[in-house]
DSSP file (Angstrom, degrees, kcal/mol; ACC not computed):
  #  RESIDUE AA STRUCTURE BP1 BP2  ACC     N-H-->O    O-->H-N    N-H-->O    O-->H-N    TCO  KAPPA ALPHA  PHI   PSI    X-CA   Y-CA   Z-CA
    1    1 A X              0   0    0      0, 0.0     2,-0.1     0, 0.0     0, 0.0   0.000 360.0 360.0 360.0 155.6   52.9  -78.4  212.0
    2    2 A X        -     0   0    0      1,-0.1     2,-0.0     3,-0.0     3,-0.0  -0.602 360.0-103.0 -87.1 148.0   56.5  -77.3  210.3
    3    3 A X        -     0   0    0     -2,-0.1     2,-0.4     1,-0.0    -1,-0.1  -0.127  32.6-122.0 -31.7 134.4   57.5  -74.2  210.8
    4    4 A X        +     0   0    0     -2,-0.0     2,-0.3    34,-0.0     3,-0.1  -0.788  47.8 156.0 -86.6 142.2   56.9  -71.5  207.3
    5    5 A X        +     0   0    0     -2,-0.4    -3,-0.0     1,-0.1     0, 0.0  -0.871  44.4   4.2-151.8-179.8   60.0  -70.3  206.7
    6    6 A X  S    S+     0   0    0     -2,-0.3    -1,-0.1     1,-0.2     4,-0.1   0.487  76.0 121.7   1.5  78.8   61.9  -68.6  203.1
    7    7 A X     >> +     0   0    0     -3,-0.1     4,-4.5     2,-0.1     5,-0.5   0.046  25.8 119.3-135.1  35.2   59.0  -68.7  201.0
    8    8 A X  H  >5S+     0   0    0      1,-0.2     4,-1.7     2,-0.2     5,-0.1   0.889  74.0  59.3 -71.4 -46.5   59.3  -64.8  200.4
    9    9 A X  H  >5S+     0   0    0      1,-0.2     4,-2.9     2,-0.2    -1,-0.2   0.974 107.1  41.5 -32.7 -87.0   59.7  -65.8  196.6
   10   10 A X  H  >5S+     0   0    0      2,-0.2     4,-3.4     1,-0.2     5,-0.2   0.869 112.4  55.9 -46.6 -51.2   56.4  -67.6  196.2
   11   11 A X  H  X5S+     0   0    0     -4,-4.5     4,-1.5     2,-0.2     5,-0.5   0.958 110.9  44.0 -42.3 -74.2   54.5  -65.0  198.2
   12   12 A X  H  X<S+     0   0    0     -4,-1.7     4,-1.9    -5,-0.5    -2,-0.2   0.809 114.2  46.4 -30.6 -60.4   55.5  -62.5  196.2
   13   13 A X  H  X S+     0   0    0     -4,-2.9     4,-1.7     1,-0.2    -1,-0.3   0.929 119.8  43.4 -54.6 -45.8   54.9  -64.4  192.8
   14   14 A X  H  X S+     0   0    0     -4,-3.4     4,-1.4     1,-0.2    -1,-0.2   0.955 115.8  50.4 -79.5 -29.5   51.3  -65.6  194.1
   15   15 A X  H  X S+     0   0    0     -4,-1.5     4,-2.5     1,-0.2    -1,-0.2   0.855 105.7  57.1 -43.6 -53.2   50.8  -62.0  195.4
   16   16 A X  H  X S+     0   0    0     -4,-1.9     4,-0.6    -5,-0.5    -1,-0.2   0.824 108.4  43.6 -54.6 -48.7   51.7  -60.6  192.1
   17   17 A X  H  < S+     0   0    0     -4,-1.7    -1,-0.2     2,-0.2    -2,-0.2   0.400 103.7  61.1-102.7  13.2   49.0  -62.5  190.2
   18   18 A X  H  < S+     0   0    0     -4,-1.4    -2,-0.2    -5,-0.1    -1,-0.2   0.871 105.0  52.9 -50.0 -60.1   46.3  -61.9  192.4
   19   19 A X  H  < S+     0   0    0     -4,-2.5    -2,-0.2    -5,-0.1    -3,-0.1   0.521  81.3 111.7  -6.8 -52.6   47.1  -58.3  191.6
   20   20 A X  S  < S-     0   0    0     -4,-0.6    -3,-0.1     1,-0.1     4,-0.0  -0.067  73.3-127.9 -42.1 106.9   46.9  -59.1  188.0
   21   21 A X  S    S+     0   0    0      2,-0.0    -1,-0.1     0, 0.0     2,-0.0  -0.607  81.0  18.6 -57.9 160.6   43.6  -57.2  186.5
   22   22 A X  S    S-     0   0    0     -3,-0.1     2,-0.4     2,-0.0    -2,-0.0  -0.084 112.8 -30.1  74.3-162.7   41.8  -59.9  184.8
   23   23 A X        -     0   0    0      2,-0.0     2,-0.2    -2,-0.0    -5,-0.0  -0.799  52.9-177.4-110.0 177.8   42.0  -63.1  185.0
   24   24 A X        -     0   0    0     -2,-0.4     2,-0.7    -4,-0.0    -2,-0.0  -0.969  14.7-152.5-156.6 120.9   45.2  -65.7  185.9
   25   25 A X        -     0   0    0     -2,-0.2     2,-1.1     2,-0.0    -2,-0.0  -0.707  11.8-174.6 -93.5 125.1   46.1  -69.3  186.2
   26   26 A X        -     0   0    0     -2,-0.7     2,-0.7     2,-0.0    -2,-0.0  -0.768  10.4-158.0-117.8 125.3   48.5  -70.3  188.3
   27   27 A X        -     0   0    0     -2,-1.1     2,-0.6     2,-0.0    -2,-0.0  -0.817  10.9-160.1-106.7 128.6   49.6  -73.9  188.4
   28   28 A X        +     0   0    0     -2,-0.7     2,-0.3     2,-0.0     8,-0.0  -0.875  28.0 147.9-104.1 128.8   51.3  -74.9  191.8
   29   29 A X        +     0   0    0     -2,-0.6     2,-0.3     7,-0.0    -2,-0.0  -0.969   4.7 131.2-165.6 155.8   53.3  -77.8  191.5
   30   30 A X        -     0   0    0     -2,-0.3     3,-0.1     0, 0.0     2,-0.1  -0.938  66.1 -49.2-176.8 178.8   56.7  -79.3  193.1
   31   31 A X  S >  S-     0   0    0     -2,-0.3     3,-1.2     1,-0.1     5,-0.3  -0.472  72.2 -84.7 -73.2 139.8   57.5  -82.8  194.7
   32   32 A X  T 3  S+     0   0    0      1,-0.2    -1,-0.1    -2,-0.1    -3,-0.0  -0.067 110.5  29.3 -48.2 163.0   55.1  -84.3  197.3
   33   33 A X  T 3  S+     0   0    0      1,-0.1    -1,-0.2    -3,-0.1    -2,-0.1   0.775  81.6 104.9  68.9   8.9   55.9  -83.1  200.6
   34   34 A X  S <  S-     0   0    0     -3,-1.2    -3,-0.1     0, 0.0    -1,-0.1  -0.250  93.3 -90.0-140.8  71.8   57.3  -79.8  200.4
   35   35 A X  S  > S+     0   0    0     -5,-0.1     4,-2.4     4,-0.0     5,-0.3   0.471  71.4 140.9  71.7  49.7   54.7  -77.7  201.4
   36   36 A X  H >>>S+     0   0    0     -5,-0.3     4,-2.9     2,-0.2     3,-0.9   0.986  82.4  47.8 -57.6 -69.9   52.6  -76.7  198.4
   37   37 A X  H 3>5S+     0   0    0      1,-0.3     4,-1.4     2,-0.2    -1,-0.2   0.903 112.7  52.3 -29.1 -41.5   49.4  -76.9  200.5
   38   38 A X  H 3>5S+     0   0    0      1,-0.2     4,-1.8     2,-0.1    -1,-0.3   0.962 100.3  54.0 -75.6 -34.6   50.9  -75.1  203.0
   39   39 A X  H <X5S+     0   0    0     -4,-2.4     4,-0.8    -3,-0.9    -2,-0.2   0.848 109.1  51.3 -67.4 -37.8   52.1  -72.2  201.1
   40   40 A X  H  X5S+     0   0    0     -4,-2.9     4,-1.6    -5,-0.3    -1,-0.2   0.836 107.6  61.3 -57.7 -27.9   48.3  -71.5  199.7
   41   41 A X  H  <<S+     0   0    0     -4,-1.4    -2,-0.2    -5,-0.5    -1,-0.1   0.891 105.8  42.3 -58.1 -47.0   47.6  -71.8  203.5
   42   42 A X  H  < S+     0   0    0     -4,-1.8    -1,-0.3     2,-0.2    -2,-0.2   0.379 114.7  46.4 -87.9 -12.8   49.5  -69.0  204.2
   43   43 A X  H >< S+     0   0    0     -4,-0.8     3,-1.8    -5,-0.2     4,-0.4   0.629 103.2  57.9 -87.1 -43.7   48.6  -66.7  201.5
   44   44 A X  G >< S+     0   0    0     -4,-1.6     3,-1.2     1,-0.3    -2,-0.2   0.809  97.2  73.0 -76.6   3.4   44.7  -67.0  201.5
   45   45 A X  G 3  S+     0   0    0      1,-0.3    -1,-0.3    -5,-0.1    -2,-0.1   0.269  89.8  56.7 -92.8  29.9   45.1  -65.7  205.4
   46   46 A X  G <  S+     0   0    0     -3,-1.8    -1,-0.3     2,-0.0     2,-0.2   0.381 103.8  59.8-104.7  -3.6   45.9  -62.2  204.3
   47   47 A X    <   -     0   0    0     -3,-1.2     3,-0.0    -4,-0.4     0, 0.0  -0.793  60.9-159.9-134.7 150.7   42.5  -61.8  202.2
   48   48 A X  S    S+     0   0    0     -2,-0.2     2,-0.4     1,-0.1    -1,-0.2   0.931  90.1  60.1 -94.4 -68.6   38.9  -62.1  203.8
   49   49 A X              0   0    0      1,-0.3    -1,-0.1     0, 0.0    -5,-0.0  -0.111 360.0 360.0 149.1 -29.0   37.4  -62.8  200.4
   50   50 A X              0   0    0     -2,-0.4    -1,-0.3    -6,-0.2    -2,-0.1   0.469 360.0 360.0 -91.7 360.0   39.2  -66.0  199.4
């Protein structure tokens, strides 16, 4: 598996509208292959809940 590296951005923004009272849609989207899947991967392991 690739290393995670400089995705400090995106954490932050999906972090930020978890946050959010209420509800939020967030659409993730980008070229195949550069690491959407992975970047969800790495966010839901902070949360028990998700």
């Amino acid at each position: 598996m690739a290393e995670f590296i400089d995705r400090q951005e995106e954490m932050q923004t999906l972090d930020n509208e978890y946050a959010r009272k209420g509800s939020s849609f967030v659409v993730l989207y980008g070229r195949r292959r550069v690491g959407k899947t992975t970047l969800i991967s790495e966010f839901i392991k902070n949360f028990n809940n998700i």
